[in-house]
VEXMI-485587 format. One record per residue (C-alpha): residue number from 1; residue in three letters; x, y, z. Coordinates in steps of 0.05 Angstrom, whole numbers. Example, Ala and Ser with C-alpha at 12.3 -4.5 7.8 and 13.67 -1.06 7.14 Angstrom:
VEXMI-485587
1	ala	246	-90	156
2	ser	273	-21	143
***
This chain:
VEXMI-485587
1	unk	78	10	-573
2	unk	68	-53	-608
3	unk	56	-113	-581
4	unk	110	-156	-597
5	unk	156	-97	-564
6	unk	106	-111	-492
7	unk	125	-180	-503
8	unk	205	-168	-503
9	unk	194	-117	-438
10	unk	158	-174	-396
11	unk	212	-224	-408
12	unk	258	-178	-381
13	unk	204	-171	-312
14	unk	187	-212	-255
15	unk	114	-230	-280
16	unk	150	-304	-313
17	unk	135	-306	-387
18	unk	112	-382	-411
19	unk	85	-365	-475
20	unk	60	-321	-526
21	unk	20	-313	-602
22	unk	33	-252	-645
23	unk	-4	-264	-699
24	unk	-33	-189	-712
25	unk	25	-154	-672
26	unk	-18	-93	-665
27	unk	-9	-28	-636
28	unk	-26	-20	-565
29	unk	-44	52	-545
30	unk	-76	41	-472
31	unk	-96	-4	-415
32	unk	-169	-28	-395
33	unk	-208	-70	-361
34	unk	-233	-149	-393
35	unk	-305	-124	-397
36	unk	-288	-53	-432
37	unk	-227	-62	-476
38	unk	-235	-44	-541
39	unk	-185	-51	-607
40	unk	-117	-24	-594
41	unk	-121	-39	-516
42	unk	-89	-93	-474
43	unk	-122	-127	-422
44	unk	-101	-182	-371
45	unk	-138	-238	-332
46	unk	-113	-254	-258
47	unk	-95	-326	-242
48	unk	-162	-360	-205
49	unk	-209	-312	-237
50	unk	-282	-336	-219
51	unk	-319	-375	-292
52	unk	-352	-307	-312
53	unk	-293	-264	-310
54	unk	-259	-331	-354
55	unk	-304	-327	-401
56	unk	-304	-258	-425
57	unk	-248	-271	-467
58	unk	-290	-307	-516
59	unk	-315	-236	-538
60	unk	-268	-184	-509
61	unk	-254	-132	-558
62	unk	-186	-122	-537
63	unk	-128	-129	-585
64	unk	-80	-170	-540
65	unk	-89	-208	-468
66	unk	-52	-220	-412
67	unk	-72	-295	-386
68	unk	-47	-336	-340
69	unk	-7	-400	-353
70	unk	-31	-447	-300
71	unk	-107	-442	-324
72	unk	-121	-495	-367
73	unk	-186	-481	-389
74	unk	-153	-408	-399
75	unk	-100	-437	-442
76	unk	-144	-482	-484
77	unk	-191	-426	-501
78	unk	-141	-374	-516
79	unk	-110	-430	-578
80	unk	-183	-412	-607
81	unk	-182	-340	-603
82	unk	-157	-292	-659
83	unk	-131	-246	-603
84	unk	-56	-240	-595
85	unk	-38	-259	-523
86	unk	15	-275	-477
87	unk	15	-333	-419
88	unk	43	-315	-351
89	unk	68	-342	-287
90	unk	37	-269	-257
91	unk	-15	-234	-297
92	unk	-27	-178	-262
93	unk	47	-173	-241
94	unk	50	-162	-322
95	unk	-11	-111	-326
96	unk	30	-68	-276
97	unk	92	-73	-316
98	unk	58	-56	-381
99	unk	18	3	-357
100	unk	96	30	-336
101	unk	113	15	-408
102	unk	46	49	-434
103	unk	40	110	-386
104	unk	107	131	-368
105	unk	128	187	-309
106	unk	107	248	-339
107	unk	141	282	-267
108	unk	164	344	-293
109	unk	234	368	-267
110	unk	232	439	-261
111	unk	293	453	-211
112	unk	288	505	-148
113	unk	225	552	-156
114	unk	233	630	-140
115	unk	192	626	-87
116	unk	217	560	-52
117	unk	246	589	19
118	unk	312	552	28
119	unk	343	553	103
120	unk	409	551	119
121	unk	458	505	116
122	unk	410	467	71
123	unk	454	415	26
124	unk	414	397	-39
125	unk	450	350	-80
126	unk	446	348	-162
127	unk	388	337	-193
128	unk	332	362	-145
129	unk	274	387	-155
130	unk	238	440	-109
131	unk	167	460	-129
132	unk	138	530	-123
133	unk	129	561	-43
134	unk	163	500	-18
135	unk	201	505	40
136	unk	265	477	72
137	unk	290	487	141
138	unk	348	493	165
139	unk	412	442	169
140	unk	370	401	122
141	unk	397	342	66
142	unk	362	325	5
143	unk	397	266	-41
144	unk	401	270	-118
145	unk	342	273	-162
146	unk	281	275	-111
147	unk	222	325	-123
148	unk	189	356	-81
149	unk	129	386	-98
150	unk	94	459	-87
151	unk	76	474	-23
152	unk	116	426	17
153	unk	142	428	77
154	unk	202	401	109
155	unk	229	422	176
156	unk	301	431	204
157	unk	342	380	216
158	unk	318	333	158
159	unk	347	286	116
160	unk	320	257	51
161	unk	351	206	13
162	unk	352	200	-72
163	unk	298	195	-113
164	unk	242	215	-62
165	unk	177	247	-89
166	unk	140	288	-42
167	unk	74	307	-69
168	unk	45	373	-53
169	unk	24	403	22
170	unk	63	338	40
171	unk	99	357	110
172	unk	162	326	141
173	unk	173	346	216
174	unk	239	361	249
175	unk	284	298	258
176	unk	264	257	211
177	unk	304	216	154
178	unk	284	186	94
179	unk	312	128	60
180	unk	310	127	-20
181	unk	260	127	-71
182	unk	203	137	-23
183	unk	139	164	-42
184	unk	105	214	2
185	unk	38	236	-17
186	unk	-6	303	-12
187	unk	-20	325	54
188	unk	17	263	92
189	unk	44	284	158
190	unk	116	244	167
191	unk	142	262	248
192	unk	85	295	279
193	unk	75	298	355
194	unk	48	221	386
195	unk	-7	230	424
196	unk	19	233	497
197	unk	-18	258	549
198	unk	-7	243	625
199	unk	-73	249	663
200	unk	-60	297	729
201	unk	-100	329	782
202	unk	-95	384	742
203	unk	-118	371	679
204	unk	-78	336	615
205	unk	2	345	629
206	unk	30	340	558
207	unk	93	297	544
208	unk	144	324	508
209	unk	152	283	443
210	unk	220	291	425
211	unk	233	226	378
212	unk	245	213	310
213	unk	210	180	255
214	unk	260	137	203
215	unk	231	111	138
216	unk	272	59	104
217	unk	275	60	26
218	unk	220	49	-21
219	unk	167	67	36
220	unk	95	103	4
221	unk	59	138	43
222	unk	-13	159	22
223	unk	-51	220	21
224	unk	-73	243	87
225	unk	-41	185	134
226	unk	7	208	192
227	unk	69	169	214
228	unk	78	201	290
229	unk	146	208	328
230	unk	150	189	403
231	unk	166	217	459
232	unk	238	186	456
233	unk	270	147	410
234	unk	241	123	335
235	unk	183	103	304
236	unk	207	55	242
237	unk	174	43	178
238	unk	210	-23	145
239	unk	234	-23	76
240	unk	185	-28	23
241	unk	130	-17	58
242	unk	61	13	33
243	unk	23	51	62
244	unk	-48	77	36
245	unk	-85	144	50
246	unk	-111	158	119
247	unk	-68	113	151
248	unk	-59	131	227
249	unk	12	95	256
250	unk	19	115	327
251	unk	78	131	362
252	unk	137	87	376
253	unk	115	39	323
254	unk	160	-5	281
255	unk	135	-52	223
256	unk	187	-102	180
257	unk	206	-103	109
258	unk	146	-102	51
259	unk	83	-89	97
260	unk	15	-68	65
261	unk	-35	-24	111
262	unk	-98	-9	75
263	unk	-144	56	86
264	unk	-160	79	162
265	unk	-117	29	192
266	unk	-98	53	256
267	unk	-36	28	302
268	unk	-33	49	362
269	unk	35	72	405
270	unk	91	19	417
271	unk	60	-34	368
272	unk	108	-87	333
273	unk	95	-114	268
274	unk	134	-169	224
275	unk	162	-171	159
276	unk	108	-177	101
277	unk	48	-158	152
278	unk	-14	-145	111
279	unk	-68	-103	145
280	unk	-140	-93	104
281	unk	-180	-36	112
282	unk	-201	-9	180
283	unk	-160	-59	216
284	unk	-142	-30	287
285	unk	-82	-48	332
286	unk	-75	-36	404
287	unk	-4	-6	431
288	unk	51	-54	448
289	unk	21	-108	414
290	unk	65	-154	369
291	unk	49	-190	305
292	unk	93	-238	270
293	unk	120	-245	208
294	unk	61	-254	145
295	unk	5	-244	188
296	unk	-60	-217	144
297	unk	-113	-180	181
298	unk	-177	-171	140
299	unk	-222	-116	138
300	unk	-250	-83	214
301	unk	-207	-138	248
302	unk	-188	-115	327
303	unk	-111	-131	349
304	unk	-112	-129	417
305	unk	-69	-189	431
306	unk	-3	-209	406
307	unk	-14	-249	339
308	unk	41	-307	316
309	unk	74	-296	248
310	unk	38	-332	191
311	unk	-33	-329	213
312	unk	-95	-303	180
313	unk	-140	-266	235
314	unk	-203	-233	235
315	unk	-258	-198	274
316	unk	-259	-165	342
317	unk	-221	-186	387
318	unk	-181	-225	323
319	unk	-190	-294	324
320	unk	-168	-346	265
321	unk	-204	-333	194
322	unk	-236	-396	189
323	unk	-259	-397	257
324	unk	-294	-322	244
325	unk	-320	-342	183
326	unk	-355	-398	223
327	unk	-380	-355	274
328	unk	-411	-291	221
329	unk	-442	-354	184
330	unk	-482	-374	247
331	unk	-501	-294	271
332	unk	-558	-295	232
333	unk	-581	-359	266
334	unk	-576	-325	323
335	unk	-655	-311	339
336	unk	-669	-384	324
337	unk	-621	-406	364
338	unk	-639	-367	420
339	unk	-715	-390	407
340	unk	-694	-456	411
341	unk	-660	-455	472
342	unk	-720	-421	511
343	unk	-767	-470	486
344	unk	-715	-525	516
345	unk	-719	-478	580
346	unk	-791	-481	578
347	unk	-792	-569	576
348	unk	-741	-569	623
349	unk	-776	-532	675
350	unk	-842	-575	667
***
């Protein structure tokens, strides 16, 4: 693809085109990073880039850049550089675009394997692909053009909307629906059992779970993470939400529109979250807890409170970002302070 055609694509994106050179108009194969691009690759600088990461585009390699527009000292250098480039609102909105230019869905469609087991009553609409030793139970509904991939399985009493793509060993318990154009990946768990248990004199007494879980469209699900059903009614994942591998979300849980949940998050049964919630890595949330609208959690932060919408909370139990960067500043103080404090013991007591 040449570069002036990468140019036309990204007007027609979201990533806000100011300006652009094509002065070489070369060919652009592949994608890389500022530091390894060589000729015949496209990379792309993120708006408030640290000065080192700037400054690399004095000798990338690369044949065109990606900059963006409201970095002055960006904008100045790239008028002395011989590398074509293009000025954007959202850099790495455009990187994302242009590696779907440069690398496009190679999914192949191969329609209903031999040895995919169909049940009955099963209504598969045009388009569909079923990879091989699939199966589908019964009374199940699968929209136009989704794949699913070998080894998949979906239970009875299913229904999957268009242009899903469940990856392989991916399994989708009994009850559940599926909006469209979600992505499920290998060996995610969509409907299985919550975790109820009611302690007795007896031992454990299990509780039926006998709930559904709903995804709303343009949900992803990664590899290994488990969405559980409850024990009645529906645990709801919001539209456009994201979901990353080895993601645990407890029963009874419901989350808003375009939600992020890094690796090993955990939510626990009964737990509200907002629209455009952002949970880092780790972060852990106690059942029946709410949390507004926007709210970020960074990395290891404990929810064990309800959080209001547009905060930015860390540590354990969360407490305000600024105030728990305070606070880790100071641990390593700790034995000083402590020092200091006995000695003032020590005067005191004279």
């Amino acid at each position: 693809m040449q570069f002036n055609e990468i140019v036309e694509n990204l007007k027609q994106g979201q990533s806000g085109v100011v300006d652009f050179k094509i002065k070489n108009n070369p060919v652009i194969l592949t994608a890389a990073s500022l530091d390894k691009a060589k000729e015949n690759e496209i990379s792309f600088l993120d708006n408030n880039s640290p000065l080192d990461l700037r400054n690399l585009i004095k000798i990338s390699k690369a044949s065109a850049l990606l900059l963006p527009a409201n970095d002055n000292y960006i904008v100045e250098m790239a008028k002395k550089i011989s590398v074509d480039w293009i000025l954007l609102k959202e850099p790495k909105i455009a990187f994302a675009e242009t590696l779907e230019f440069l690398y496009p869905s190679n999914i192949e469609i191969e329609g209903i394997h031999k040895s995919a087991v169909i049940g009955k009553n099963v209504k598969i609409s045009p388009g569909v692909s079923i990879g091989a030793n699939a199966y589908i139970g019964d009374n199940t509904e699968i929209g136009a053009g989704t794949i699913v991939h070998a080894g998949v399985v979906v239970y009875k009493n299913v229904c999957i909307g268009a242009k899903n793509i469940l990856h392989a060993n991916s399994v989708i318990h009994s009850g559940s629906t599926l909006g469209d154009e979600c992505v499920i990946n290998a060996n995610a768990v969509i409907g299985g059992e919550g975790f109820g248990f009611v302690p007795t004199s007896h031992g454990w007494k299990k509780m039926p779970q006998v709930g559904i879980v709903i995804l709303k469209n343009k949900v992803e699900v990664g590899s290994g993470s488990t969405i559980d059903r409850p024990s009645v009614g529906e645990t709801i994942i919001g539209e456009d939400t994201k979901i990353d591998n080895l993601v645990q979300i407890g029963h009874g849980v419901t989350t808003g529109k375009g939600c992020a949940m890094a690796a090993q998050v955990g939510i626990a049964g009964g737990a509200q979250i907002g629209d455009g919630v952002i949970l880092a890595g780790q972060v852990g949330v106690s059942n029946r807890v709410k949390i507004g609208d926007r709210v970020i959690a960074s990395s290891k932060t404990g929810i064990v409170t309800n959080i209001e919408a547009g905060k930015v909370v860390s540590g354990f139990p969360a407490i305000p970002n600024k105030l728990w960067l305070r606070c880790s500043a100071n641990f390593k103080k700790l034995p000083e302070i402590a020092k200091a404090i006995r000695q003032l013991d020590r005067r005191n007591s004279r």
